[in-house]
C-alpha positions, 0 to 999 in steps of 0.5 A, a space after each residue: 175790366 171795361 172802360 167807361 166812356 166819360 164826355 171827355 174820352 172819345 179817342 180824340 184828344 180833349 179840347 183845351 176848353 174840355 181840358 180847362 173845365 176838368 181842372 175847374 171841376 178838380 178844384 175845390 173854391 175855398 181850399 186853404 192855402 190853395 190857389 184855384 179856380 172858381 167855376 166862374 173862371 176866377 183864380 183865387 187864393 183862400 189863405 192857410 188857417 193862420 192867415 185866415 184867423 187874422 183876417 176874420 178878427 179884422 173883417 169883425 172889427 169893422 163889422 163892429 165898427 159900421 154895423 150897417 155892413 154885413 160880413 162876408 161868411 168866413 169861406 168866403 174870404 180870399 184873395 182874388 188873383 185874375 178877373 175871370 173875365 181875363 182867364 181864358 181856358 189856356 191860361 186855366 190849364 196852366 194852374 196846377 191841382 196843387 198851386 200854393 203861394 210860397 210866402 205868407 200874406 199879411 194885411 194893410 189896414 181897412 179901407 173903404 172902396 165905393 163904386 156905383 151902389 156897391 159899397 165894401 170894406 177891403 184890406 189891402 195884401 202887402 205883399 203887391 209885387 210878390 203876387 204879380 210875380 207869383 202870378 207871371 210864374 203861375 200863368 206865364 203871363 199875368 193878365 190883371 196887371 191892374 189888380 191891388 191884391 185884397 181881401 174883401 171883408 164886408 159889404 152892404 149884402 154880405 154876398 161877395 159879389 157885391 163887393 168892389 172888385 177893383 177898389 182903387 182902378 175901374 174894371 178891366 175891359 175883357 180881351 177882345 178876339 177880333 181887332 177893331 175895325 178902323 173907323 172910315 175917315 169922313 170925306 173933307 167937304 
Protein backbone atom coordinates (compact mmCIF):
# COMPACT_ATOMS: atom_id res chain seq x y z
CA UNK A 1 0.00 0.00 0.00
CA UNK A 2 0.72 3.67 -0.18
CA UNK A 3 2.40 5.64 2.62
CA UNK A 4 0.68 8.87 3.92
CA UNK A 5 3.03 11.52 4.56
CA UNK A 6 2.43 12.86 8.21
CA UNK A 7 4.17 16.66 9.20
CA UNK A 8 6.43 14.44 10.87
CA UNK A 9 7.75 12.14 8.11
CA UNK A 10 9.84 13.70 5.37
CA UNK A 11 12.78 11.17 4.97
CA UNK A 12 14.54 13.23 7.51
CA UNK A 13 14.74 12.26 11.01
CA UNK A 14 12.33 14.28 13.47
CA UNK A 15 13.35 16.99 15.21
CA UNK A 16 13.62 16.46 19.14
CA UNK A 17 10.81 19.22 19.63
CA UNK A 18 8.76 17.10 16.89
CA UNK A 19 9.76 13.91 18.84
CA UNK A 20 8.63 15.66 22.39
CA UNK A 21 4.94 16.99 20.80
CA UNK A 22 4.24 13.46 19.36
CA UNK A 23 4.66 11.86 22.93
CA UNK A 24 2.36 14.96 24.43
CA UNK A 25 -0.19 14.31 21.68
CA UNK A 26 0.04 10.39 22.92
CA UNK A 27 -0.79 11.08 26.29
CA UNK A 28 -3.51 11.32 27.52
CA UNK A 29 -3.93 14.40 30.70
CA UNK A 30 -5.92 12.64 33.16
CA UNK A 31 -5.24 8.83 32.69
CA UNK A 32 -5.29 7.22 36.30
CA UNK A 33 -2.54 5.97 37.77
CA UNK A 34 -0.28 7.29 34.69
CA UNK A 35 2.23 9.55 34.75
CA UNK A 36 2.02 12.21 31.54
CA UNK A 37 2.56 15.20 30.18
CA UNK A 38 -0.03 17.80 29.74
CA UNK A 39 -0.01 19.91 26.21
CA UNK A 40 1.37 22.67 28.20
CA UNK A 41 4.65 20.78 29.13
CA UNK A 42 3.51 19.87 32.65
CA UNK A 43 4.64 15.98 33.98
CA UNK A 44 1.99 14.88 36.22
CA UNK A 45 0.74 12.19 38.04
CA UNK A 46 -3.42 11.21 38.02
CA UNK A 47 -3.34 8.75 40.99
CA UNK A 48 -5.10 5.10 40.26
CA UNK A 49 -9.04 4.80 41.44
CA UNK A 50 -8.31 3.94 45.02
CA UNK A 51 -6.13 6.73 45.64
CA UNK A 52 -8.34 9.19 43.76
CA UNK A 53 -11.67 8.20 45.91
CA UNK A 54 -9.49 9.02 48.88
CA UNK A 55 -8.75 12.23 47.93
CA UNK A 56 -12.22 13.59 46.56
CA UNK A 57 -13.61 12.51 50.38
CA UNK A 58 -10.70 15.10 51.48
CA UNK A 59 -11.17 17.75 48.69
CA UNK A 60 -15.09 17.58 49.82
CA UNK A 61 -14.57 17.96 53.16
CA UNK A 62 -12.74 21.08 53.16
CA UNK A 63 -15.39 22.33 50.64
CA UNK A 64 -17.60 21.62 53.48
CA UNK A 65 -15.44 23.18 55.64
CA UNK A 66 -15.17 26.77 53.76
CA UNK A 67 -17.81 26.72 51.66
CA UNK A 68 -16.12 30.03 50.03
CA UNK A 69 -13.79 27.64 47.97
CA UNK A 70 -14.89 25.64 45.09
CA UNK A 71 -13.69 21.92 44.16
CA UNK A 72 -11.41 21.33 41.97
CA UNK A 73 -13.50 18.89 39.30
CA UNK A 74 -12.50 15.40 39.98
CA UNK A 75 -10.29 15.05 36.59
CA UNK A 76 -8.95 17.62 37.78
CA UNK A 77 -6.94 16.09 40.74
CA UNK A 78 -3.08 15.26 40.38
CA UNK A 79 -0.25 15.47 41.51
CA UNK A 80 2.26 17.74 39.54
CA UNK A 81 5.97 16.34 39.14
CA UNK A 82 7.98 19.09 37.20
CA UNK A 83 6.88 22.69 36.25
CA UNK A 84 6.49 22.76 32.50
CA UNK A 85 8.43 25.71 32.53
CA UNK A 86 11.31 23.20 33.44
CA UNK A 87 10.41 20.71 31.01
CA UNK A 88 12.50 20.99 27.89
CA UNK A 89 11.65 18.73 24.91
CA UNK A 90 14.46 16.50 26.01
CA UNK A 91 13.45 15.80 28.96
CA UNK A 92 9.63 15.20 27.21
CA UNK A 93 10.81 12.35 25.16
CA UNK A 94 12.33 10.36 28.11
CA UNK A 95 8.64 9.86 29.73
CA UNK A 96 7.45 6.72 28.36
CA UNK A 97 3.88 6.00 26.81
CA UNK A 98 3.18 4.10 30.00
CA UNK A 99 4.94 5.80 33.05
CA UNK A 100 3.43 4.44 36.26
CA UNK A 101 4.64 5.53 39.94
CA UNK A 102 5.33 1.71 41.49
CA UNK A 103 4.19 2.72 44.87
CA UNK A 104 0.96 4.23 46.46
CA UNK A 105 0.71 7.58 47.32
CA UNK A 106 -1.13 8.56 50.57
CA UNK A 107 -1.96 12.01 51.90
CA UNK A 108 -1.05 14.66 54.74
CA UNK A 109 -3.77 16.70 56.01
CA UNK A 110 -4.95 19.99 54.29
CA UNK A 111 -3.39 22.84 54.46
CA UNK A 112 -4.03 26.22 53.30
CA UNK A 113 -1.42 28.11 50.89
CA UNK A 114 -1.64 31.88 49.89
CA UNK A 115 0.18 33.66 47.35
CA UNK A 116 -0.66 36.93 45.90
CA UNK A 117 -4.60 36.92 45.10
CA UNK A 118 -4.49 33.05 44.87
CA UNK A 119 -5.72 31.31 47.46
CA UNK A 120 -5.99 27.29 47.67
CA UNK A 121 -6.28 24.45 49.68
CA UNK A 122 -3.45 21.43 49.29
CA UNK A 123 -2.56 18.09 50.62
CA UNK A 124 0.72 17.29 50.85
CA UNK A 125 2.20 13.47 49.41
CA UNK A 126 4.02 11.87 51.97
CA UNK A 127 5.67 10.05 49.84
CA UNK A 128 8.38 13.29 49.30
CA UNK A 129 11.84 11.37 48.59
CA UNK A 130 10.11 8.48 46.74
CA UNK A 131 9.04 10.93 43.90
CA UNK A 132 12.18 12.86 43.64
CA UNK A 133 13.88 9.68 43.22
CA UNK A 134 11.01 8.34 40.92
CA UNK A 135 11.43 11.64 39.29
CA UNK A 136 15.56 11.50 38.94
CA UNK A 137 14.97 7.79 37.53
CA UNK A 138 12.33 8.94 35.05
CA UNK A 139 14.24 12.01 33.52
CA UNK A 140 17.47 11.15 34.46
CA UNK A 141 17.88 14.33 36.25
CA UNK A 142 15.09 15.98 38.32
CA UNK A 143 14.55 19.61 37.40
CA UNK A 144 12.03 20.79 40.25
CA UNK A 145 14.01 20.05 42.88
CA UNK A 146 11.97 22.80 44.85
CA UNK A 147 8.49 21.07 44.47
CA UNK A 148 6.57 19.66 47.72
CA UNK A 149 4.59 17.04 45.88
CA UNK A 150 0.83 17.81 46.42
CA UNK A 151 -2.79 17.78 45.55
CA UNK A 152 -4.75 20.73 44.95
CA UNK A 153 -7.78 20.23 46.13
CA UNK A 154 -9.82 23.62 46.04
CA UNK A 155 -9.64 27.03 45.49
CA UNK A 156 -11.49 30.20 45.11
CA UNK A 157 -12.20 29.53 41.14
CA UNK A 158 -12.38 25.68 41.09
CA UNK A 159 -9.87 26.20 37.99
CA UNK A 160 -6.86 24.75 38.81
CA UNK A 161 -4.64 27.12 37.62
CA UNK A 162 -5.65 29.40 40.03
CA UNK A 163 -4.25 27.26 42.53
CA UNK A 164 -0.71 28.01 44.33
CA UNK A 165 1.71 25.87 42.41
CA UNK A 166 4.26 26.25 45.07
CA UNK A 167 2.57 26.29 48.70
CA UNK A 168 5.48 26.43 50.70
CA UNK A 169 8.52 27.85 47.95
CA UNK A 170 8.30 30.65 45.26
CA UNK A 171 8.18 29.55 41.65
CA UNK A 172 11.20 28.54 40.13
CA UNK A 173 13.01 30.91 37.73
CA UNK A 174 12.74 28.94 34.09
CA UNK A 175 16.44 27.78 32.93
CA UNK A 176 17.96 30.31 30.85
CA UNK A 177 19.67 29.30 27.29
CA UNK A 178 22.29 32.05 27.51
CA UNK A 179 24.41 33.00 30.45
CA UNK A 180 24.17 36.34 31.84
CA UNK A 181 26.43 39.03 30.89
CA UNK A 182 28.62 40.43 33.65
CA UNK A 183 27.79 43.53 34.70
CA UNK A 184 30.95 46.49 33.62
CA UNK A 185 32.32 47.46 36.98
CA UNK A 186 32.17 51.22 37.42
CA UNK A 187 35.29 53.02 37.13
CA UNK A 188 36.59 54.32 40.57
CA UNK A 189 36.37 58.15 40.62
Amino acid sequence: GQSVQTEFDFGKTPSKKAKAKKAVEKGARHNPGVVTVTPSGLLLHTPNKATQEEIIKVRDQVVADHPEMKPLADDALHVSLVNQRLMTPELVEKVGEAASIPFELTLKEPKRAVEGDKESWYAEVNEQAELDQYVSELLGINPDLDRVYHVSLANKTGNPRQSVAYPKQHHPEPKKAEPKKAEPVPKPS
